[in-house]
N, C-alpha and C positions, 0 to 999 in steps of 0.2 A: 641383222647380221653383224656384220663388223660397226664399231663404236656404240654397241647396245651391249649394257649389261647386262646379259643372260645369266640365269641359274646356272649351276654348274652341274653337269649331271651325274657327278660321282658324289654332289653333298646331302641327299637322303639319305643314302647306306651311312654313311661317315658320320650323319647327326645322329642315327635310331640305333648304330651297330651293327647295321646287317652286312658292311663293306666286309668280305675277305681279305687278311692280311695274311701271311705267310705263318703267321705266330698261330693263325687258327685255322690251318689244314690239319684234315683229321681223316684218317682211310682207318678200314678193319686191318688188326694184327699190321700195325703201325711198327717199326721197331725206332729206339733211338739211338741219339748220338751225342756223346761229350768232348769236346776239343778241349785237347792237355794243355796250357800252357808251359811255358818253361820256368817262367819266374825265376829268368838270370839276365841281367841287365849286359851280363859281358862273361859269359863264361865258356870253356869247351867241353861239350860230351865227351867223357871218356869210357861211359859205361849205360846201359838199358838193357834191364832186366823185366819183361813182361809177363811170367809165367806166372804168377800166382793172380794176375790180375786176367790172364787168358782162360785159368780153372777154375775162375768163380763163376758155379750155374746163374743160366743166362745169359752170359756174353758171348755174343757171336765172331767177332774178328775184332782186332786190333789193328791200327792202320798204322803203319810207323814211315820214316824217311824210304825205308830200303821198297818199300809198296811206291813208290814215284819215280814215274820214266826217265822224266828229265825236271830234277829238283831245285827250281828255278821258275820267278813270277815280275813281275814291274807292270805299271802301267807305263812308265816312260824309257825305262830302262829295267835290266832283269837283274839287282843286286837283292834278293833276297830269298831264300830257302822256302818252300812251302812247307816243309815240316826238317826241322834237325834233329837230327840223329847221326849217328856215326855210322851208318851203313849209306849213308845219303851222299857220302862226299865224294868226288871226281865224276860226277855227271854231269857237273856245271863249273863256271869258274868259280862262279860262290863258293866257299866252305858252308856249309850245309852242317855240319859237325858242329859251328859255334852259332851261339843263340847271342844277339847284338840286345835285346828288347826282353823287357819282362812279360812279354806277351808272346813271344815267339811261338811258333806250335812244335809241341814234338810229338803228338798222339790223337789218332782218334778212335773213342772205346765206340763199338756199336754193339747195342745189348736189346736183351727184350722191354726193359723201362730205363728211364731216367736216374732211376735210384739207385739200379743195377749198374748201369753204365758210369753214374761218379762213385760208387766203390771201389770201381772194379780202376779208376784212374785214381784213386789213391793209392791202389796196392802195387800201381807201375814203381817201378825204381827206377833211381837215375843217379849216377856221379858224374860228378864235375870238376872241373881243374878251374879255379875262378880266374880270369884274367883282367890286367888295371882298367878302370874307366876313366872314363870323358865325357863327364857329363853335363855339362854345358861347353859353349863356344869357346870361352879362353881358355880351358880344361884342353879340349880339345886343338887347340892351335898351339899351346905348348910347344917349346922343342921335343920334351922325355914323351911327348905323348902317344900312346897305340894307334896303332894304323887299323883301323875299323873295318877298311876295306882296302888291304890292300892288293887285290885282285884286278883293281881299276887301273894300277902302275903311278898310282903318283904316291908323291914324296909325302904327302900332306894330307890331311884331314877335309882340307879344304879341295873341292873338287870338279865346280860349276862357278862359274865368272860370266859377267856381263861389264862391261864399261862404257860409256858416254865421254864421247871426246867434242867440244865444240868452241871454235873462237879461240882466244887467246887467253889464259886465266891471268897472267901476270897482269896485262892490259886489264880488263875485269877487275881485280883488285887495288888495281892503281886507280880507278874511276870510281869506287867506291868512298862514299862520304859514308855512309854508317854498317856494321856488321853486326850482324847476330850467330851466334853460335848454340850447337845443341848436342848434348848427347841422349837419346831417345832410347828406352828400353820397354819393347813390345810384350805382353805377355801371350801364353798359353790361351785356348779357349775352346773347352768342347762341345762337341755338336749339339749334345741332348735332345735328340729327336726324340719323336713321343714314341716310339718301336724299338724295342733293343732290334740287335742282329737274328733273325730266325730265320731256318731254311727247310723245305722239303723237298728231296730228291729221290728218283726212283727210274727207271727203265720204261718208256712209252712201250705205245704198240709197235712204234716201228723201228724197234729197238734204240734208240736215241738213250742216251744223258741225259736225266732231263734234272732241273733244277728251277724251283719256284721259288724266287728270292725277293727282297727288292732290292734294286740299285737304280744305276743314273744312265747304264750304257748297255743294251744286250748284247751286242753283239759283241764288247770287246770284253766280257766277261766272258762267252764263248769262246773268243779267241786264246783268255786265260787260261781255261780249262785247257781248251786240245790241245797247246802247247805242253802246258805240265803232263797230262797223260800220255802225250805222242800221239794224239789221234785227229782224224779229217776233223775239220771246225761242223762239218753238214754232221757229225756222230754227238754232238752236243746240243741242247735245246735247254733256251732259257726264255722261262715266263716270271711276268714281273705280274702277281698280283697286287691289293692295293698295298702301297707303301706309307708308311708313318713317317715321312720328312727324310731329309738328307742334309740339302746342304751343303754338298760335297762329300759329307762323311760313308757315304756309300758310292763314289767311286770306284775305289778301291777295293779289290778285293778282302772280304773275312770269311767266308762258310763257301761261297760258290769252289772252289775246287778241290779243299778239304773233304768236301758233303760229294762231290763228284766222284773223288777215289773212293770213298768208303764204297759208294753206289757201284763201282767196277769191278772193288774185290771181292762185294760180296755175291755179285752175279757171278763172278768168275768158280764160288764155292757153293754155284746152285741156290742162294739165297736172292729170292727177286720181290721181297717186300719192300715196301718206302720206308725211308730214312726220314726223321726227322729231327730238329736241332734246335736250341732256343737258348740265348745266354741271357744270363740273368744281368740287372741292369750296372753293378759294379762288371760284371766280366764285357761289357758295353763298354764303360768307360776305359779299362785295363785296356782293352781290346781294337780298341782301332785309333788310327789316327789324331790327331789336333792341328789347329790352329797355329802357325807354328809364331812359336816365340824371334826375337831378332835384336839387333843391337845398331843403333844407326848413328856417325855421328857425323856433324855438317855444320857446314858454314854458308852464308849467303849476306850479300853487298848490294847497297843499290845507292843511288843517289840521294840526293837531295830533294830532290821533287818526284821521289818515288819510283824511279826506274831501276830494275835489276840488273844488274850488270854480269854477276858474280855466282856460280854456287856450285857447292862443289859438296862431295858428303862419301863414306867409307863405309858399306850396310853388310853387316852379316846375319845370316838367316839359319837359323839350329834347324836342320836337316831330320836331327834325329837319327836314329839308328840303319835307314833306309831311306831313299830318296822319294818314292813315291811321287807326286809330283812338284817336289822342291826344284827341279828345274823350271817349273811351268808358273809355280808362285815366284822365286825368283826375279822370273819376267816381267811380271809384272809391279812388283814391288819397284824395281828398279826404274820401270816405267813412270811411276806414280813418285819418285822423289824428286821428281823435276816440276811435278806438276803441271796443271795446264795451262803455262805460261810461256809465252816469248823472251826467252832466253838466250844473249848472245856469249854467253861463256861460261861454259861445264864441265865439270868432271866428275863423274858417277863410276865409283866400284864397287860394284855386289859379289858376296859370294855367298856360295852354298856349303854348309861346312858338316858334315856327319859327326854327331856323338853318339854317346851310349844312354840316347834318354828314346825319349817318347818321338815315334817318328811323327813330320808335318806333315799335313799334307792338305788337300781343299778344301776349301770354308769358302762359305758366299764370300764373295771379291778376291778372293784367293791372292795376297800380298796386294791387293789393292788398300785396305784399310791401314796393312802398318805403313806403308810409302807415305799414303793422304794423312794420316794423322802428324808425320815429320815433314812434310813441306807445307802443310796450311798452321802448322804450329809457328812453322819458320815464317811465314807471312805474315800470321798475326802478333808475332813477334818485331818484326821488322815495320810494322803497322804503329806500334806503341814506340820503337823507337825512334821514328819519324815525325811523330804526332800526327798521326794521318791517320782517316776513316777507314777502317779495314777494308768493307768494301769500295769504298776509291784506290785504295793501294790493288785491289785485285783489278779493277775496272783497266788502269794504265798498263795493263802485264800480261792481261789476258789474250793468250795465240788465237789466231783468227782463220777465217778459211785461206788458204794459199800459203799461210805462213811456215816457216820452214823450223820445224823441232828439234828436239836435242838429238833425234835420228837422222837432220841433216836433209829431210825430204817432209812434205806440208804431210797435216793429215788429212785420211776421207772426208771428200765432200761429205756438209753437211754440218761442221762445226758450228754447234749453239752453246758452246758457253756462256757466253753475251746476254745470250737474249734471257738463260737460266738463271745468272745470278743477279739480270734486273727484276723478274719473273717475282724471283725468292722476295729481295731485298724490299720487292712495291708491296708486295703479302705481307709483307711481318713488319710494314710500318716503321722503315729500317731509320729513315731520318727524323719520327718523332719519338717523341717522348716515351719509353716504355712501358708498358700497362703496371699498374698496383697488383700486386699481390702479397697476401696474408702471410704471418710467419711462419715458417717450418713446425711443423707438429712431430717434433722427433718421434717419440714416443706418445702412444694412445693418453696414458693416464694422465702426462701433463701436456699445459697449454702450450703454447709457444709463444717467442718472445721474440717481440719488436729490436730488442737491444741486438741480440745473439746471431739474429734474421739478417743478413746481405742478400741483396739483388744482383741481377749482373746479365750483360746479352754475348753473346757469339759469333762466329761466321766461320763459316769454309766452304769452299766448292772441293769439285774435282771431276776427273775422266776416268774413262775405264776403257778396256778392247771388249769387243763383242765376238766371242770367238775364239777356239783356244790358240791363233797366231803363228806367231814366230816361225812360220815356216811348214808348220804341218797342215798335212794332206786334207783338206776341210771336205767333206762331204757332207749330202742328206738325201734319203732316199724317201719318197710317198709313192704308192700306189693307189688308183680310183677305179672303182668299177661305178660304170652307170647302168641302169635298170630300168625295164618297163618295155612296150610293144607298140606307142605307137610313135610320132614323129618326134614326141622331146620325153627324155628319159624321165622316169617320175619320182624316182630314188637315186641315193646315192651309195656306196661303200667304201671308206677309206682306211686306208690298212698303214700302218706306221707303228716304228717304233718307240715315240717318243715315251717316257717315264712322267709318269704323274705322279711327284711326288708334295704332291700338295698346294702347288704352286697357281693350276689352273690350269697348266698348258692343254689337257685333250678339249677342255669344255674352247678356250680362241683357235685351237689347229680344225675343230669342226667350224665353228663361224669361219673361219677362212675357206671352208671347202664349200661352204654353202655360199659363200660370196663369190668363189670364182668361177662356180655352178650356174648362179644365178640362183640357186636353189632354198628354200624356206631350213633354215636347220634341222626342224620337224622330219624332215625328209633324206635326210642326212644320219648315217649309223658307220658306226667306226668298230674298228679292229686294233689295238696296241698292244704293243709289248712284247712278243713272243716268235721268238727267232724263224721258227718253222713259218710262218705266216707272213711276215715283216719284212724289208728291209733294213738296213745301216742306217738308222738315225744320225749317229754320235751320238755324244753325252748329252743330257741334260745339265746341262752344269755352261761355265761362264757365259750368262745371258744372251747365248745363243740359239736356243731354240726357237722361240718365234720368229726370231731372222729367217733361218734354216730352214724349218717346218713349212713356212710360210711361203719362200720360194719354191721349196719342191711340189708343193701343192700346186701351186699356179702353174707349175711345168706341170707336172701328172695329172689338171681337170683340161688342158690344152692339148697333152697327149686321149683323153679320155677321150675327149667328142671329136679330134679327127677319128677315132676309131668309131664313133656311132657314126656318122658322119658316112663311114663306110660300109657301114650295113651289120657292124658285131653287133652280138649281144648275147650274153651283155659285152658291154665296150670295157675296154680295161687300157687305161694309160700310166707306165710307167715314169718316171722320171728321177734322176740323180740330180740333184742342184749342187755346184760346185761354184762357191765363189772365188773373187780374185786370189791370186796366189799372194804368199805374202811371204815375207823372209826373213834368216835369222839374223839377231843382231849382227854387223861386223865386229869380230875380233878385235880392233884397231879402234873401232869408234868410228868408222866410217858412215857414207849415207846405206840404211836399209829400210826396209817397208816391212815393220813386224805387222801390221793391221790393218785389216779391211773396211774395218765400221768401228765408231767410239760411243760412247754413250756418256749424259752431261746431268750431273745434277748439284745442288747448293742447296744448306741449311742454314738457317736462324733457330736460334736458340735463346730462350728463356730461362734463366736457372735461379732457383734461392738454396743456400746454403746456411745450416746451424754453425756458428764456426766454433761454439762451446764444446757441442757433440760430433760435429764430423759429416750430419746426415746431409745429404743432399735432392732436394727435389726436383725434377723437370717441369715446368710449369707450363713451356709449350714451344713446339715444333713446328718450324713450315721449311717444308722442303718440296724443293722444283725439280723435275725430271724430267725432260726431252725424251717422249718415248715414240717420237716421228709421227708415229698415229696408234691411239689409244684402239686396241681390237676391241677388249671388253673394261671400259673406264673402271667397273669396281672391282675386278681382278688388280689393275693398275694401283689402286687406294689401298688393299688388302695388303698387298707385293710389297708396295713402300711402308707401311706401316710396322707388317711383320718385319722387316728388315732393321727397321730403327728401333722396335723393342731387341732385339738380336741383339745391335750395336748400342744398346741402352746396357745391357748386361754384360757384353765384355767391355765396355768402359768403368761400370759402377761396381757391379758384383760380386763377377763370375771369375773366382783366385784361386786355379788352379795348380795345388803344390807338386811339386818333382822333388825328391829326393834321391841323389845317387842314383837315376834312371829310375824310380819305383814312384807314382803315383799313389802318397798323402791322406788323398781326399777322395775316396773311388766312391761317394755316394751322391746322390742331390741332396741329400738331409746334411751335407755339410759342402759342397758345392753348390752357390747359392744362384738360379735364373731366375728374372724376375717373375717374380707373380703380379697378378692382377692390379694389386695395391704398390707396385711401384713403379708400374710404368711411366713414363711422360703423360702428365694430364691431358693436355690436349695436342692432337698432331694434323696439322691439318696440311694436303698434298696439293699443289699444284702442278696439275700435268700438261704438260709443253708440247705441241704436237707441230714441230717444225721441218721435220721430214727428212729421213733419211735416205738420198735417191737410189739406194742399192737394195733398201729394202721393200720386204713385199706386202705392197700399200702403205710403203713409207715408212711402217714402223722399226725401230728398233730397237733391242733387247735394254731393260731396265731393271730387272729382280734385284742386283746386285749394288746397282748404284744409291739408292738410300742409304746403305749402309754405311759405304766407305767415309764421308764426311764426319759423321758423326760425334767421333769420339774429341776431335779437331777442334770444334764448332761447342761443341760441353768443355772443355776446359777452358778454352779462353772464357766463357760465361763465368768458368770458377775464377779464372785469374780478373775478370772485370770487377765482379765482386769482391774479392778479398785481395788485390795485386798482386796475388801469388802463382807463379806458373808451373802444373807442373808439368813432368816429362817423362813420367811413367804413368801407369794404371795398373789395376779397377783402380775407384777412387771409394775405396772401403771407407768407413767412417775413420780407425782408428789412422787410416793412411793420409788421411786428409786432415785430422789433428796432425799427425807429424808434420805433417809438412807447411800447414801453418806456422807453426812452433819454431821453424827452423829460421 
């Protein structure tokens, strides 16, 4: 049961092909569907003409602005149109009439094929009034700059702030014998899940909405929809078959409420076939969210004998064109420039700033990666200018349990960073000598060369929250039915929402039901995903679901057998798990409680570099993870591995261009994720199982933490080997010449 590697039982289908994904639903007399883009980074409708694309045989209806009840969507706030057009406006406070994004939607064609339906959205017409951009952050904080939204009432482009106020900083900098300063510029980085976006939707039996997508959260994709349509949330149903990755990148709404209206207007004109939808892998890229880019810059002081004193740093985060959840990265970004260290004097201001580019929004660690790569830069910065072991400069720094943070209050028991970065540091041989390795093989057809070849090692830790925080409403809901006729039930049924989106989670939320059972797994059969059936998960997303899952389970197999207990049967116990309340940052910098549970992990890094050609090789990895208690240990191995190639590629690769808000490079044949052949040679995980007491059977959430170190922990490797630091990324070959060079 729990701490055994089990099979996962979604990975037959998924190795042979017989898994259903969205992309491969097929019903007789199928009709499709094509979502318009706008490809206007900043413009206003002033005109949509659809007649000649409405009298091409074959096309069934046209879905335009003026087809939406109430034209307006957010996951965390509602600043964005679900379709513009100019009959869309004054429904909402959005302007609905201007398109921020080259992705915007203004149309959807539903036709009898695919082939039909994108003719038939070429022959749409549309004028525009272009209006100025802002397409990065300084663009945007201009004085002369457009007000992007100015719907919200502020003055400024800039429109979400978090600040850190602690101690005295003058005092801090008067106590400070060495500084290091930095200015940090994060980039861009798309999901590339292996599934473009596809969706099939069509009218059940019981007359419901229905929509077979993947994403990260059913129920607040239902909640998207009935809002945008004006209809009861119980008139909407979302099933998630099998999913091709996330990541965060399906959050967010793309096809779920577009694919919905089409589904209402076209029942409304007597048309009750399914809709089907599938973007092709540039309209993928165009098409949803990133990673988002940021600009950080900081200072930090410590003594002499390595004590911080000092740190202080000014982050802004490109928004993008909507916010999506740039309040929620933010948080945490902001969180992570302090790092997880005992600090008696701070001040942090972040802000969220809207342009006219590509919107941000969640990625594994979600502003946990760009914070960690600017405050363990700054350590290992502050490390070299002390003449001190990195990891010793972290050992004297690192906050402890009871210790009191830049939020003025300790964090959740259970604090192991300690025990993480000695965990790491004893694994990767940190105080001897570093292993030989051979020289860089830049290229197949020549050798490599000893002369050209530099070595070099690394470090960084960091924290993360488990949970999306700062104040919101945290739930998780499971349901269990037990089964059988005589005195102990012989099966099980567990019904839950959670998303598989490749991660593992149904194959440890079944060990957990079979562990608070009592019950062989064997015996154990589950239900996911699908709002009619399900309760309120939450997302799958910031390394909260096993937390989650896992307590609701233990409340729902507790509510199950008092109900056998009483004679049902079958026995059916309910339960809602609500963890502790947590709160928003203060305004002021006061004390608050954003989080309930953190999660601890630290890397070593091995790196060689060509410093003639630029290449770079990773040679090898050990990184320690505190996951309280390991449910399924090679789900855990898989988790962090997948995670460090991810963060292997947006460190090394993955250069995503933006121009003037229009996405450069909208393919993989020129957006480069690693393959095979350039991952880190060897990565071996150390999993920490030190306990987290809130969680159920200790463990707690880890997917995300591999990640965040990473990038941190590879450049001081570069700068060990060639003395050169830098402070941006990927570290492309030709970016890596330059900046030797310089």
């Amino acid at each position: 049961m729990i701490g055994e590697s089990l099979k996962r039982p979604d990975a037959e289908g998924k190795v042979t092909g017989a898994a259903i994904y969205p992309g491969d639903i097929r019903a007789t007399e199928m009709l499709s569907a094509v979502v318009v883009f706008s490809d206007q980074p900043h413009a206003r409708m002033t005109s949509m003409d659809t007649s000649k694309a409405t009298a091409l045989d074959g096309v069934i209806t046209i879905v335009t602005a003026a087809d939406v009840p109430l034209n307006e969507y957010g996951l965390t706030m509602f600043d964005q149109p679900v379709l513009v057009g100019i009959d869309g406006t004054g429904r909402s406070e959005v302007r609905s009439d201007v398109s921020r994004w080259e992705a915007d939607h203004i149309a959807v064609v539903v036709a009898e094929t695919d082939a039909i339906a994108r003719q038939a959205a070429d022959l749409i017409e549309v004028e525009w009034e272009q209006l100025p951009l802002a397409s990065d952050v300084d663009a945007a904080l201009a004085p002369d700059a457009p007000l992007i939204h100015p719907e919200n009432g502020k003055p400024t482009n800039a429109y979400y702030e978090y600040v850190f106020r602690k101690g005295n900083m003058e005092d801090g900098w008067a106590q400070a014998e060495v500084v290091v300063e930095g200015t940090y510029e994060l980039p861009y980085q798309e999901h590339a899940y292996l599934q473009p976006e596809a969706a099939v939707a069509y009218v059940d039996d019981e007359g419901r909405l229905t929509v077979e997508i993947g994403g990260q959260w059913t129920h607040e994709d239902q909640e998207q929809i009935a809002h945008a349509l004006g209809v009861p949330a119980d008139q909407i149903r979302i099933i998630y078959p099998a999913i091709g990755g996330a990541f965060g990148g399906r959050e967010d709404m793309s096809l779920q409420i577009v694919l919905a209206l089409a589904v209402q207007k076209c029942a409304a004109l007597g048309e009750r076939r399914s809709i089907r939808t599938q973007w092709s892998r540039e309209e993928s890229i165009v098409g949803h969210h990133k990673r988002h880019r940021a600009q950080v810059t900081t200072r930090w002081g410590a003594t002499a004998d390595g004590k911080i004193v000092a740190v202080e740093a000014d982050a802004y985060l490109d928004a993008g064109s909507y916010n999506y959840t740039s309040n929620k990265v933010l948080g945490n970004l902001h969180m992570t420039l302090a790092g997880p260290y005992l600090l008696p004097n701070i001040r942090v201001d972040s802000h969220a700033v809207y342009t006219t580019s590509i919107p941000g929004g969640a990625f594994r660690g979600f502003g946990g990666p760009q914070g960690t790569f600017v405050s363990e830069s700054q350590m290992n910065k502050l490390a070299e200018a002390l003449g001190m072991d990195p990891v010793e400069l972290r050992r004297r720094n690192l906050i402890g349990e009871g210790d009191l943070g830049a939020t003025h209050t300790p964090l959740p028991r259970g604090v192991s960073i300690r025990e993480v970065v000695d965990d790491c540091a004893a694994s990767a041989s940190w105080a001897d000598e570093p292993a030989s390795y051979e020289p860089v093989k830049a290229f197949r057809s020549l050798a490599g060369s000893d002369r050209a070849t530099k070595h070099g090692r690394g470090f960084a830790c960091a924290f993360k929250n488990v949970g999306f925080s700062f104040g919101f409403p945290e739930r998780c809901e499971a349901r269990i039915e037990l089964h059988g006729d005589g005195e102990s039930p012989t099966s099980a049924t567990l019904f839950h929402s959670a998303a598989e989106v490749g991660q593992g989670t149904h194959t440890a939320l079944i060990q957990m039901t079979a562990e608070a059972l009592g019950m062989d797994v064997s015996a154990v059969e589950a239900v996911f995903s699908d709002t009619a059936t399900t309760g309120d998960s939450g997302s799958v997303s910031a390394s909260r679901m096993t937390f989650m899952a896992g307590n609701s389970i233990l409340g729902a197999a507790e509510e199950a057998e008092k109900s056998w207990m009483n004679g049902d049967r079958p026995a059916v116990g309910d339960f809602r798990y609500v963890p502790p309340p947590t709160e928003m940052l203060d305004p002021q910098g006061g004390p608050a409680v954003p989080n309930f549970s953190y999660g601890y992990v630290a890397q070593a890094v091995d790196l060689s570099v060509d410093v003639e050609t630029g290449h770079i090789r990773i040679d090898r990895v050990v990184s320690a993870v505190d996951v309280g208690k390991a449910i399924n240990p090679m789900l855990v191995i898989t988790q962090s591995e997948g995670a460090i190639v991810q963060a292997h590629g947006y460190t090394l690769s993955e250069l995503l261009v933006s121009d003037e808000g229009r996405i450069t490079n909208p393919r993989l044949s020129q957006y480069l994720i690693p393959g095979i052949g350039d991952i880190p040679r060897q990565v071996d995980t150390v999993i920490g199982e030190y306990g987290d007491p809130l969680g159920p059977f200790a463990a707690r959430g880890m997917a995300e933490m591999p990640y965040l170190p990473y990038a941190a922990a590879v450049i001081a490797a570069l700068h060990d080997a060639t003395g050169v630091w830098f402070d941006s990324f990927p570290l492309t070959p030709s970016r890596v010449l330059e900046g030797l060079s310089r």
